[in-house]
C-alpha positions in Angstrom: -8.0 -71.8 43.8 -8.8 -70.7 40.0 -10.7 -67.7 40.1 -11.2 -67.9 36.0 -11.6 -64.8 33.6 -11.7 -61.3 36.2 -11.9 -57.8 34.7 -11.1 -56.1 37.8 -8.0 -54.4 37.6 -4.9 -56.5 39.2 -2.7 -54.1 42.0 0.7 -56.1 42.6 2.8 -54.9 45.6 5.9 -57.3 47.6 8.4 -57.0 49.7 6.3 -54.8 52.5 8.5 -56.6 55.4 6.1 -55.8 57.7 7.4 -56.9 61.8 11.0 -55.3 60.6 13.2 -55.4 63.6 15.4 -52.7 62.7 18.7 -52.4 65.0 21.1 -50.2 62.8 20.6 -46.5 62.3 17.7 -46.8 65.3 16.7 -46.2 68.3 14.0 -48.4 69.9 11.2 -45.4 69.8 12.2 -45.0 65.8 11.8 -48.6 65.3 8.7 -48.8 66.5 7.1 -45.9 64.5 9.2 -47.5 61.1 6.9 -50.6 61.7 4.0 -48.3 62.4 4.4 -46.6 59.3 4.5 -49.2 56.9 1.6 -50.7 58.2 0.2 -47.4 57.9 1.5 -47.5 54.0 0.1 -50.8 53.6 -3.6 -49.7 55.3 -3.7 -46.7 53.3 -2.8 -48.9 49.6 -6.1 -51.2 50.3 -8.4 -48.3 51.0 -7.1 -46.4 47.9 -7.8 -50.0 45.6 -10.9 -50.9 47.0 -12.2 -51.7 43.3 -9.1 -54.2 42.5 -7.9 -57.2 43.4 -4.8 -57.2 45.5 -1.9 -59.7 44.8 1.0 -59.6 47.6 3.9 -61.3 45.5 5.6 -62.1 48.5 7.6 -60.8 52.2 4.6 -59.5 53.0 6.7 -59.8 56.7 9.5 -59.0 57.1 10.3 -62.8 59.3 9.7 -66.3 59.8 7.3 -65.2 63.2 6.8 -61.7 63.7 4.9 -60.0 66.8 1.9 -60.7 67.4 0.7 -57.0 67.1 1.9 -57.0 63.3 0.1 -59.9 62.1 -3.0 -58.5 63.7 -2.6 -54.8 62.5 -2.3 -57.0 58.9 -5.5 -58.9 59.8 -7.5 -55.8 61.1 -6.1 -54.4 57.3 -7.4 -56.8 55.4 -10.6 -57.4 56.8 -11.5 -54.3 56.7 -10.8 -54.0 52.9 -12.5 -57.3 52.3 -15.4 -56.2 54.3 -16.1 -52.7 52.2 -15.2 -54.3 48.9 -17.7 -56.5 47.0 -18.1 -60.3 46.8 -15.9 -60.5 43.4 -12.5 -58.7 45.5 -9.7 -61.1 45.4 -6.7 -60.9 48.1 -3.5 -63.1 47.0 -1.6 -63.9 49.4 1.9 -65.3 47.9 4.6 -66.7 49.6 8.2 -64.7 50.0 11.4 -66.1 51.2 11.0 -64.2 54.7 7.6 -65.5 54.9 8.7 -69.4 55.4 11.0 -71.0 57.5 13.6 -72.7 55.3 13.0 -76.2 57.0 9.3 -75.7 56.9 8.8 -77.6 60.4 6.7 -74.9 61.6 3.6 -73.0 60.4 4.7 -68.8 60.0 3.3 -65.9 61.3 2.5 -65.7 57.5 0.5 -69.0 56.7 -1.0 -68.0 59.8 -2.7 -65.1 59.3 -3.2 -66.4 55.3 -5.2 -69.9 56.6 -7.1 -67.5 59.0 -8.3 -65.1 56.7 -9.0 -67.9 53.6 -11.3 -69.6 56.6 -13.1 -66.2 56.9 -13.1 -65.2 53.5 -13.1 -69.0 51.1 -14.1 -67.2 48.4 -12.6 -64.4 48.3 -8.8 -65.0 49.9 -6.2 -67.8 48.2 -2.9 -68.4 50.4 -0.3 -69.7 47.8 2.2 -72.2 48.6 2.5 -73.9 45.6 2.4 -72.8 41.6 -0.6 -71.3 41.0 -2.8 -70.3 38.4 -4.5 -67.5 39.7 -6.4 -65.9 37.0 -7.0 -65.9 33.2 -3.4 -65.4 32.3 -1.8 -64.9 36.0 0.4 -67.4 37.1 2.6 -67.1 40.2 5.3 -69.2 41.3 6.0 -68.5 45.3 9.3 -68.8 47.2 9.9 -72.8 47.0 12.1 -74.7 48.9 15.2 -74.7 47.3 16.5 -73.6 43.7 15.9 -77.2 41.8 12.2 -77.0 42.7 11.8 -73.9 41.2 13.8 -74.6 38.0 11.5 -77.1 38.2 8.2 -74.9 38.0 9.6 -72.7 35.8 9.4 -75.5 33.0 6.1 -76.1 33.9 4.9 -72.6 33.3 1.2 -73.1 31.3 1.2 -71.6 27.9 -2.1 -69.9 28.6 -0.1 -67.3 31.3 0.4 -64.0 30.1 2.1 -62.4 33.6 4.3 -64.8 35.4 4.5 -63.6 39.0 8.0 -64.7 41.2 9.7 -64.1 44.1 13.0 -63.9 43.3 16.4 -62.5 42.2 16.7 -61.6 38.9 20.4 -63.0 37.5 22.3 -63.3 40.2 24.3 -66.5 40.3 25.0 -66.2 43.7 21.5 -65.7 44.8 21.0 -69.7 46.0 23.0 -69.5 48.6 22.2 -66.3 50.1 19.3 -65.8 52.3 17.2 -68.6 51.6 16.4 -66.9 47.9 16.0 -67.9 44.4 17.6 -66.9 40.7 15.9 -66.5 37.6 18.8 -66.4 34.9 18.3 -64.1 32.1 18.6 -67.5 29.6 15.9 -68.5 31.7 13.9 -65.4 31.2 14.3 -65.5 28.1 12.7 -68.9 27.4 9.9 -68.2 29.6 9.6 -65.1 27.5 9.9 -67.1 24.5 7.2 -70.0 25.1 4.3 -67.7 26.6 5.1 -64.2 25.6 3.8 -61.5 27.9 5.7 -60.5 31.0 7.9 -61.8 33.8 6.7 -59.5 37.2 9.7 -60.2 39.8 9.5 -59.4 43.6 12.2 -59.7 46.7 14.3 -57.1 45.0 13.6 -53.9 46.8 15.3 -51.8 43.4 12.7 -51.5 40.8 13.9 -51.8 37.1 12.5 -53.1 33.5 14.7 -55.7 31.5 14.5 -57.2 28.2 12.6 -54.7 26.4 10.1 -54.3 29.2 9.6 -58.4 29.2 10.9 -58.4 32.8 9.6 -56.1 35.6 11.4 -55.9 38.6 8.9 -54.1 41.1 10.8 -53.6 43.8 9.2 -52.5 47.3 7.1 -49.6 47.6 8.0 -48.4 50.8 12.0 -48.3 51.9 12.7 -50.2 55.5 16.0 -49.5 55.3 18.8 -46.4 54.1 19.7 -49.1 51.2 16.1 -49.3 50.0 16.1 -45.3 49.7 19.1 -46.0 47.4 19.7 -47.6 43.5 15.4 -46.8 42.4 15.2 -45.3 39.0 14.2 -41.7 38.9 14.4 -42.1 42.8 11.4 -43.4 43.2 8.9 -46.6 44.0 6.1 -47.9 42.3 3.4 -50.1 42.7 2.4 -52.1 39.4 -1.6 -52.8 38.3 -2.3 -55.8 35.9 -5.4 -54.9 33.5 -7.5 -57.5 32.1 -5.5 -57.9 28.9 -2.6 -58.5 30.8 -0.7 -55.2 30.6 1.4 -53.3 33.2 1.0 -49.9 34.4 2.5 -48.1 37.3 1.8 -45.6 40.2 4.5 -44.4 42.7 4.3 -45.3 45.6 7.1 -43.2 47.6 9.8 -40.8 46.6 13.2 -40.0 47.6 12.4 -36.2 47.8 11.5 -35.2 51.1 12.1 -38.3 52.5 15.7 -39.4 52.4 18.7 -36.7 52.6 22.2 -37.2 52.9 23.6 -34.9 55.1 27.6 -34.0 56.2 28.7 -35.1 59.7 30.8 -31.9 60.6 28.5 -29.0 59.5 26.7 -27.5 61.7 22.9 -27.9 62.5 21.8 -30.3 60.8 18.2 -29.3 59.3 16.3 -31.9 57.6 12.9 -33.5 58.1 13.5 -37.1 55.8 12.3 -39.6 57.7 15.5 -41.4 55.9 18.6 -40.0 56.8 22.4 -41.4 55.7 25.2 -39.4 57.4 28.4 -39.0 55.0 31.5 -37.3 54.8 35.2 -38.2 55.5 36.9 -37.7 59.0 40.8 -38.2 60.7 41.4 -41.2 62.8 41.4 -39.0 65.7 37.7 -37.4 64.8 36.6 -41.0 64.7 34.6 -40.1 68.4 33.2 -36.9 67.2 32.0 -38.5 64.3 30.1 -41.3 66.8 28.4 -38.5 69.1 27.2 -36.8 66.2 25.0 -39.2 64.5 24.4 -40.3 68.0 23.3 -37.1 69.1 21.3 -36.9 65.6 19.3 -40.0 66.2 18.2 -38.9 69.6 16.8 -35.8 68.4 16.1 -36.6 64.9 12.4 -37.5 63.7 13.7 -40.1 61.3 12.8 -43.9 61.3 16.6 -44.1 60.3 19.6 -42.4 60.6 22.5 -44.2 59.4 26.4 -44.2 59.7 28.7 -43.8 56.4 31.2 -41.6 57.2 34.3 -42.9 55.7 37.0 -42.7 58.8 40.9 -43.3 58.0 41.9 -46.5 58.6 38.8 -47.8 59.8 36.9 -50.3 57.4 33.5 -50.0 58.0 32.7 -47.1 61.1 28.9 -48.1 60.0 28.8 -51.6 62.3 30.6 -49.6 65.1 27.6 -48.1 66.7 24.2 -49.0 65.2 22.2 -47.4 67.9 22.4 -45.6 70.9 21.0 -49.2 73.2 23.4 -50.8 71.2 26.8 -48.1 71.8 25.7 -48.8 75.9 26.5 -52.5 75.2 30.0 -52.1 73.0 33.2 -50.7 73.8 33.1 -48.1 70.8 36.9 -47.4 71.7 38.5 -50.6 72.0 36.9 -51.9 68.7 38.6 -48.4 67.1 41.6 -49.0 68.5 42.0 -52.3 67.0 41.7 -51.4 63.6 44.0 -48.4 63.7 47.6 -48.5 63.3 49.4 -48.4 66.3 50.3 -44.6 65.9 47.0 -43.6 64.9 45.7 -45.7 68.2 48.1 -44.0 70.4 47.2 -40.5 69.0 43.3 -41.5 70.2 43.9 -43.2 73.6 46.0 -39.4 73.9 43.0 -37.1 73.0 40.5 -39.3 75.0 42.9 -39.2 77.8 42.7 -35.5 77.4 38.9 -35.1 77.8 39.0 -36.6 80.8 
């Protein structure tokens, strides 16, 4: 569907990964209420742009099929902005890696609720598989298939588009074989720049930053779902981007790292902190390695947080962070025996003695 010349204003978000089915740094009540909120975000985004059109440049879930109740709480969302906004309101609805099975064989929880809503809404709704010229000047490439396709489409940009929308990673040469994405190569970029001017708008990174002299805009989400979204955003924040009828980019945050992510020590003492994003640090001996366990442990049980992550750095120990990533999940693994196989043998006897000891 060619919608032709709009003057509303354009509001691009991506990457809302709505169904997330977060296991580390969670408990089952804090996973729940981290999908609650960013449908809550989401909700809240439409009713502040009733007077735009909304493009979703991709991952609008966060899976292939997500619950039920999360591809109706989307539904209930956009109905209800399509309902209070007037006939010329556009919803895009672009496909994102997470939103399509990478064989294709089955219809996602994402085409779903996209062929429902266009059925609802013909004129007003535009589920895109395929390259698409959305508006005077839009054009937006969605996740394809596989990498050759979308070298492919990227030739066949049309001269007339003045804001390229993709899902995909910006330079990353290992990005084809990792999680079903796409690369665009900064020669690549630099062509498309070259042939039609105006700007390259990338989503499925979850960082935000500008490249080539502000030709390439990497949005990046604009609500975290995880400690590593909190982490790597310029000037700590998120940002949602609008598209004006000439084609430029502006920006509004959309969440910031004040107030809502804190780093906090394991072995101080109460730990005071309201983020709703929390990433536990510090250093510990071999033997502390327990301690260190029960704390954040402790922390998540009685934290408010939708997260509250592991990085304490323990001697001899890889990566403590996979030991435990939730309480459900420390009643299913032997916390000691994994320990105990990546100490040295008399760091492991110096633990088996102090566990003895509590007993």
């Amino acid at each position: 569907m060619y919608w032709g010349d709009a003057v509303r204003e354009k509001l691009v978000i991506n990457d809302v990964h709505l169904g997330v089915q977060r296991a580390a740094g969670t408990t089952p009540s804090s996973a729940a209420e981290l999908r609650a909120y960013l449908q809550k975000s989401l909700r809240q985004m439409f009713h502040d742009n009733q007077d735009k059109d909304i493009i979703i440049n991709g991952d609008l879930f966060d899976d292939f099929i997500v619950p039920m109740s999360d591809l109706l709480e989307f539904f209930r969302t956009a109905c209800i902005w399509l309902d209070k906004s007037d006939e010329s309101a556009r919803l895009v609805l672009g496909a994102g890696n997470h939103d399509l099975s990478k064989d294709s064989s089955r219809l996602s929880s994402f085409e779903t609720v996209g062929r429902i809503l266009e059925s609802q809404y013909p004129d007003q709704v535009h589920l895109v598989l395929e390259p698409t010229m959305l508006f005077d000047g839009v054009y937006m490439i969605p996740h394809l298939a596989n990498q050759d396709l979308f070298n492919l489409a990227l030739t066949k940009i049309p001269l007339a588009a003045s804001v390229v929308l993709l899902h995909c990673n910006y330079d990353n040469g290992f990005a084809a074989q990792q999680d079903h994405s796409l690369n665009l190569s900064k020669d690549e970029a630099q062509k498309i720049l070259h042939k039609v001017g105006g700007t390259i708008v990338i989503g499925h990174e979850h960082q935000g930053r500008v490249l080539l002299k502000s030709g390439v805009v990497v949005t990046g989400n604009q609500w975290p779902s995880s400690i590593r979204d909190c982490l790597g955003n310029d000037d700590d924040r998120k940002h949602a981007y609008y598209i004006a009828a000439n084609g430029r980019l502006s920006k509004i945050q959309t969440w910031s790292a004040a107030h809502n992510y804190d780093e906090v020590t394991w072995d101080i003492g109460k730990i005071a902190t309201k983020a709703k994003f929390i990433r536990v640090v510090g250093t510990a001996k071999a033997e502390q390695a327990s301690d260190v366990i029960a704390r954040v442990s402790k922390l998540r049980s009685q934290s408010d947080a939708f997260i509250v992550s592991n990085a304490v750095e323990i001697e001899g120990v890889q990566d403590i962070s996979e030991v435990m990533s939730s309480v459900e999940a420390t009643k299913q693994f032997d916390v000691l025996k994994f320990l105990l196989e990546q100490l040295e043998p008399e760091q492991a006897t110096v633990v088996k003695r102090l566990m003895e000891e509590r007993v």
